[in-house]
N, CA, C, O and CB atoms as a CASP TS submission, in Angstrom:
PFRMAT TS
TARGET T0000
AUTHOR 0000-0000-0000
METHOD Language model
MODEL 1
PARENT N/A
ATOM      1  N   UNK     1       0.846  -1.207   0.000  1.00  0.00           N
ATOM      2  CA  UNK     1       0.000   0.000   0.000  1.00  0.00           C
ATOM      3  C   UNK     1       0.877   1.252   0.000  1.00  0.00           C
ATOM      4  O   UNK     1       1.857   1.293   0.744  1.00  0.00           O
ATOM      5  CB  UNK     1      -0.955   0.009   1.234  1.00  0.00           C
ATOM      6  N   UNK     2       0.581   2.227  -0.766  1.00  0.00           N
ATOM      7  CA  UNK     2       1.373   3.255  -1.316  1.00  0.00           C
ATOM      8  C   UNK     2       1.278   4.181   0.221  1.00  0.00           C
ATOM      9  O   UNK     2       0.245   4.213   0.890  1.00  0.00           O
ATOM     10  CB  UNK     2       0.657   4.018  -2.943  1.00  0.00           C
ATOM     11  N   UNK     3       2.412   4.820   0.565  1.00  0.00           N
ATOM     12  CA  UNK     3       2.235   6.447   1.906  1.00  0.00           C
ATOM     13  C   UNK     3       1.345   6.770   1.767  1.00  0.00           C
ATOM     14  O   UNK     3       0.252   6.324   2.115  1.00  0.00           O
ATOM     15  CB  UNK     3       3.001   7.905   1.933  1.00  0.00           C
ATOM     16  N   UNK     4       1.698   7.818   1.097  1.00  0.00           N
ATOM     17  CA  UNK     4       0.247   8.448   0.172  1.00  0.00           C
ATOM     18  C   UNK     4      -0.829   7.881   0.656  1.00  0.00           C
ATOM     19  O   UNK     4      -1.219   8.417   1.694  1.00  0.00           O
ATOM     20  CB  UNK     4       0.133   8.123  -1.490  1.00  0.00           C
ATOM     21  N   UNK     5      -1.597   6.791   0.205  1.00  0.00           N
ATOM     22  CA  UNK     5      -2.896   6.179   1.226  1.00  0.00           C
ATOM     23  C   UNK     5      -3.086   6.402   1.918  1.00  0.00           C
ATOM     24  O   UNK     5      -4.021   7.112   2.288  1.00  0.00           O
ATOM     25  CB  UNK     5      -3.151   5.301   1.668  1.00  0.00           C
ATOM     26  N   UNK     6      -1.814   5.615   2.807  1.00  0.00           N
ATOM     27  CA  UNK     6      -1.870   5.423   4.287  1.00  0.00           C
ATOM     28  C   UNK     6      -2.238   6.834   5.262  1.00  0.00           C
ATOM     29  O   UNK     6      -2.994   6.878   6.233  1.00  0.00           O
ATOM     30  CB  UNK     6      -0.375   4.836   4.689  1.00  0.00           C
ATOM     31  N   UNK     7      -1.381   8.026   4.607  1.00  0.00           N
ATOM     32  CA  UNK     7      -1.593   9.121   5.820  1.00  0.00           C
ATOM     33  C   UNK     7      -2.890   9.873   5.200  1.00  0.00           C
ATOM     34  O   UNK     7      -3.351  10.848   5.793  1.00  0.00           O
ATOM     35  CB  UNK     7      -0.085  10.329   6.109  1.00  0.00           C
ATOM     36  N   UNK     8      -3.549   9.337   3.828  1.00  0.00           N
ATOM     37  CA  UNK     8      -4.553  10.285   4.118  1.00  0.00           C
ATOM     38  C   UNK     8      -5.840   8.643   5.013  1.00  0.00           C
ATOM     39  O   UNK     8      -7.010   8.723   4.638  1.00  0.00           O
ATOM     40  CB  UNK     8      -5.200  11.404   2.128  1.00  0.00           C
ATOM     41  N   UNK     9      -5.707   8.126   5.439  1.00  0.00           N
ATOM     42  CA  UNK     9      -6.410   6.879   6.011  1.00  0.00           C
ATOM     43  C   UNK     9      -6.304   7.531   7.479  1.00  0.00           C
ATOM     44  O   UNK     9      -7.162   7.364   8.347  1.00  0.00           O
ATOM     45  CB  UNK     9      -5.584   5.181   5.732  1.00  0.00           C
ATOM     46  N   UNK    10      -5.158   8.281   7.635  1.00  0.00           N
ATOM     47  CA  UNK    10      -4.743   8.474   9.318  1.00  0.00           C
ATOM     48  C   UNK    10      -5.515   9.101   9.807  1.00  0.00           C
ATOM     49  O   UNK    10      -6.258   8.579  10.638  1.00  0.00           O
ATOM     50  CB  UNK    10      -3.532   9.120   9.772  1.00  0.00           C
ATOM     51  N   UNK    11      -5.634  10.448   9.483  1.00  0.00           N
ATOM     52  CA  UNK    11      -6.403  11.366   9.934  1.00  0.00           C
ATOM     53  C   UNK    11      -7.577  11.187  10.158  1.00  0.00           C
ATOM     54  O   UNK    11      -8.204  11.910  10.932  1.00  0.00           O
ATOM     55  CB  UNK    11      -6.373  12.192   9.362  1.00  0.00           C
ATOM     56  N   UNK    12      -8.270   9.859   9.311  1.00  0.00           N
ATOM     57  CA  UNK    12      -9.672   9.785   9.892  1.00  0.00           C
ATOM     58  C   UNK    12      -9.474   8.614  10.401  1.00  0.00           C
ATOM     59  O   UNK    12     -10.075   8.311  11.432  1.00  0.00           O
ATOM     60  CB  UNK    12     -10.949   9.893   8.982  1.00  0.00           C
ATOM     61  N   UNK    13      -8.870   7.997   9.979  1.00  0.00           N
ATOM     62  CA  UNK    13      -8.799   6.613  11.730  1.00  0.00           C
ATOM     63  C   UNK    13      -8.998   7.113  13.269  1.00  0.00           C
ATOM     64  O   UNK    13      -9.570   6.608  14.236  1.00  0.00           O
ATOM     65  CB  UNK    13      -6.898   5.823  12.032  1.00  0.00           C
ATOM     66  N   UNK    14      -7.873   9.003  12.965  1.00  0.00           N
ATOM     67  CA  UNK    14      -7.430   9.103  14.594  1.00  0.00           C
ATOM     68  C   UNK    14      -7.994   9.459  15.570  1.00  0.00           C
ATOM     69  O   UNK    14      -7.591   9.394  16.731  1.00  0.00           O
ATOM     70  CB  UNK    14      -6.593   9.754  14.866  1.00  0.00           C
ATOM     71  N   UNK    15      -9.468  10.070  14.975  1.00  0.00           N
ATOM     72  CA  UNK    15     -10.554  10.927  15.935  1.00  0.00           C
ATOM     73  C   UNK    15     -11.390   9.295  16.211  1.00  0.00           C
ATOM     74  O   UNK    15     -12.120   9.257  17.202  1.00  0.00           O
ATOM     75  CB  UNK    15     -11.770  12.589  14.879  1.00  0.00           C
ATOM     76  N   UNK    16     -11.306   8.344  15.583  1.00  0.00           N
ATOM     77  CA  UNK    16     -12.230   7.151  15.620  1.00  0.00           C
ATOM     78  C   UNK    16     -11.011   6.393  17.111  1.00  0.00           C
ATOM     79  O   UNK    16     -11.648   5.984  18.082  1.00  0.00           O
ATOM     80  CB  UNK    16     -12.393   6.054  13.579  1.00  0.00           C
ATOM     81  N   UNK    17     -10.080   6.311  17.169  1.00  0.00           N
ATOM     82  CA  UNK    17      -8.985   5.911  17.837  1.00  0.00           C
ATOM     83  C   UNK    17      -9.249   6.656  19.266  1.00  0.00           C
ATOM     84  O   UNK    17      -9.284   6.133  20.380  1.00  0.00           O
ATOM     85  CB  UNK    17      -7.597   6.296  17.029  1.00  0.00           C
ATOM     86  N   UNK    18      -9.391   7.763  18.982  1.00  0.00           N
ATOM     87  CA  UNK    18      -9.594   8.503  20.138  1.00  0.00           C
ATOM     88  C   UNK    18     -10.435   8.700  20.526  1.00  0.00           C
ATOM     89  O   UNK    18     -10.387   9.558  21.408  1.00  0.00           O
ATOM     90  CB  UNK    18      -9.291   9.337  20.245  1.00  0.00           C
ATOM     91  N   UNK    19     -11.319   8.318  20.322  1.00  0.00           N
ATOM     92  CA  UNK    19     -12.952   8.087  20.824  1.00  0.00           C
ATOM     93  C   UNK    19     -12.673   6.752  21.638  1.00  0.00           C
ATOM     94  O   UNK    19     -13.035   6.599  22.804  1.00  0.00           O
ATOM     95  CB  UNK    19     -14.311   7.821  19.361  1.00  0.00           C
ATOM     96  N   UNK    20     -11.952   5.755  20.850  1.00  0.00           N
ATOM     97  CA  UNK    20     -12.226   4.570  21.343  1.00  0.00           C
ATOM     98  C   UNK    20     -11.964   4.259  22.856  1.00  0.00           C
ATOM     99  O   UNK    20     -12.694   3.756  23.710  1.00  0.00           O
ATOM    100  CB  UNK    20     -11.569   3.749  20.574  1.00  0.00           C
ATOM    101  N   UNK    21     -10.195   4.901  22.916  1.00  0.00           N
ATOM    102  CA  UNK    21      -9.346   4.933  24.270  1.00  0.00           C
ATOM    103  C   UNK    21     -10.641   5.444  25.290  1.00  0.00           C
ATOM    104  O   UNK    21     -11.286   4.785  26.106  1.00  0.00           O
ATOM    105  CB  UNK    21      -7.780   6.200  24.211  1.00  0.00           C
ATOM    106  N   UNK    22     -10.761   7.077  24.851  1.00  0.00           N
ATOM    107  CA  UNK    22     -11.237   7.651  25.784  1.00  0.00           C
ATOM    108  C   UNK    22     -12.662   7.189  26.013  1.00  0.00           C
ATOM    109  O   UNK    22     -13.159   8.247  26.401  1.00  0.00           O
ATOM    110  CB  UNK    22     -11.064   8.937  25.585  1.00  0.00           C
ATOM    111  N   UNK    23     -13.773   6.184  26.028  1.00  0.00           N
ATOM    112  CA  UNK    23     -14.593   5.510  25.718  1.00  0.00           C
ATOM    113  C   UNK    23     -14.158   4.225  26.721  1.00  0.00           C
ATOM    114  O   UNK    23     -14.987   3.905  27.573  1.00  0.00           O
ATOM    115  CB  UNK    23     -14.668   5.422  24.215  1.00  0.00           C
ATOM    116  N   UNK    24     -12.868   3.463  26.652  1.00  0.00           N
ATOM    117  CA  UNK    24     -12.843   2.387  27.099  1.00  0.00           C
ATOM    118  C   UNK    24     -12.129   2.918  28.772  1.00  0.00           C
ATOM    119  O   UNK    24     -12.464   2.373  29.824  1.00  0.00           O
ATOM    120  CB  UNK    24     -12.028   1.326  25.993  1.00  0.00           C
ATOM    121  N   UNK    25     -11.142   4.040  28.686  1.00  0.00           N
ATOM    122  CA  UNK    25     -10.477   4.422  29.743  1.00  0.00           C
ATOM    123  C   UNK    25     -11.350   4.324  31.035  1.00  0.00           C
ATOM    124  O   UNK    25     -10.790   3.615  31.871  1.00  0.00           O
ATOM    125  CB  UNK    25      -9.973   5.730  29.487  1.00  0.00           C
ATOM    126  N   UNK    26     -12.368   4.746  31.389  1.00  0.00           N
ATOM    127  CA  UNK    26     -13.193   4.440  32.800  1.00  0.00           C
ATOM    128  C   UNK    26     -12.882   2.778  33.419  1.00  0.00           C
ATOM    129  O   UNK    26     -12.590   2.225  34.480  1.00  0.00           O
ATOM    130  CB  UNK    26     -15.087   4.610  32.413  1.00  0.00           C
ATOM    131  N   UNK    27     -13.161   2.441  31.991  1.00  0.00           N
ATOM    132  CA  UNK    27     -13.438   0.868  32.365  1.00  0.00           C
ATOM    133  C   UNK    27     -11.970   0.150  32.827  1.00  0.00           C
ATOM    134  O   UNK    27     -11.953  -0.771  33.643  1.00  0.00           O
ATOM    135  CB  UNK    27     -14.122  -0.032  30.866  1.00  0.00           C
ATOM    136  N   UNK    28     -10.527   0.789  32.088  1.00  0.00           N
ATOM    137  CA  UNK    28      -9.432   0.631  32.388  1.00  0.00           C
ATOM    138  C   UNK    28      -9.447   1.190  33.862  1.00  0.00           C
ATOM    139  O   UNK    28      -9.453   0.434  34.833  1.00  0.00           O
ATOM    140  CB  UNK    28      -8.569   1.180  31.406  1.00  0.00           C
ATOM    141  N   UNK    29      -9.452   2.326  33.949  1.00  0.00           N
ATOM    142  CA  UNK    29      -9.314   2.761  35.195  1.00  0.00           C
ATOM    143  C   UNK    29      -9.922   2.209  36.641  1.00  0.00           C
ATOM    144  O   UNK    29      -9.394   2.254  37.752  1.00  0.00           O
ATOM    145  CB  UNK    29      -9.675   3.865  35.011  1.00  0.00           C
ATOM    146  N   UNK    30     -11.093   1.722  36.284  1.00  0.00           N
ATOM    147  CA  UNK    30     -11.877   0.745  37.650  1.00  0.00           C
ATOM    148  C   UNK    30     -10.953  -0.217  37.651  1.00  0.00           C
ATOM    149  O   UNK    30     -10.863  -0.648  38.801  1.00  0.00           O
ATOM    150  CB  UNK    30     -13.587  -0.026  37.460  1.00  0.00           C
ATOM    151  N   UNK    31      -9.964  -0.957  36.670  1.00  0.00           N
ATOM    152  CA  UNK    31      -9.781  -2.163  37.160  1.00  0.00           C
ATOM    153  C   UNK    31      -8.822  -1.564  37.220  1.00  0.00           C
ATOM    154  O   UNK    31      -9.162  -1.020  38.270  1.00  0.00           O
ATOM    155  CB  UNK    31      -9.983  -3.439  36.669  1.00  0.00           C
ATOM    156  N   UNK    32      -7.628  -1.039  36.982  1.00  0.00           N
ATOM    157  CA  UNK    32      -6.352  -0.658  37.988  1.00  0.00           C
ATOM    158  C   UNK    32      -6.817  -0.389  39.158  1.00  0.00           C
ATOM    159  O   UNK    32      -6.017  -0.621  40.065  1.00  0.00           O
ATOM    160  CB  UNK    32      -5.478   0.557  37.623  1.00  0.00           C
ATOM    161  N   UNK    33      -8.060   0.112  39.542  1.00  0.00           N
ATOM    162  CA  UNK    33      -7.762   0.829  41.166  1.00  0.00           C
ATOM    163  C   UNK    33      -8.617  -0.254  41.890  1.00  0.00           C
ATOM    164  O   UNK    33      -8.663  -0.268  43.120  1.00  0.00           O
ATOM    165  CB  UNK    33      -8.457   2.755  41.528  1.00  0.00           C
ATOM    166  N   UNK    34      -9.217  -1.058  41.217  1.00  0.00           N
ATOM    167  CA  UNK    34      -9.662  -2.842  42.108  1.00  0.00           C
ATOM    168  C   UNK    34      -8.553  -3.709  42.233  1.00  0.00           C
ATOM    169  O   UNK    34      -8.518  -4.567  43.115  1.00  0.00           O
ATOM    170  CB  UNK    34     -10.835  -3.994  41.168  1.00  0.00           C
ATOM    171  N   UNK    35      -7.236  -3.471  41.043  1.00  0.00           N
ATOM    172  CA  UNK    35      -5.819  -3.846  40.676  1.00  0.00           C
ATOM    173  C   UNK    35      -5.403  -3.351  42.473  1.00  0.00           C
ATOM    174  O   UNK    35      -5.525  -4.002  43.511  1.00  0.00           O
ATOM    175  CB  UNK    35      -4.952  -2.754  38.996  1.00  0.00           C
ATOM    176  N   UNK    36      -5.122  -2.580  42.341  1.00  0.00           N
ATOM    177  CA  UNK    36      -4.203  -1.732  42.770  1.00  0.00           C
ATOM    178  C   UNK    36      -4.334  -1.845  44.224  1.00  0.00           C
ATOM    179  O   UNK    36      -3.612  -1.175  44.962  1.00  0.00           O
ATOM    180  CB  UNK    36      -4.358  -0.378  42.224  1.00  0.00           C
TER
END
């Protein structure tokens, strides 16, 4: 797959990426501090 593609693919992967983290992070965070 050519660069070119790839970085115009990025920019809209990264707001979808960052939804995801910040979306799953609570759920990370309860279990480190039941971890912890």
């Amino acid at each position: 797959m050519p660069e070119t593609r790839e970085s115009a693919t990025l920019p809209r992967m990264k707001p979808l990426l960052t939804e995801l983290i910040s979306a799953s992070l609570p759920a990370v965070e309860r279990e480190a501090g039941a971890r912890g």
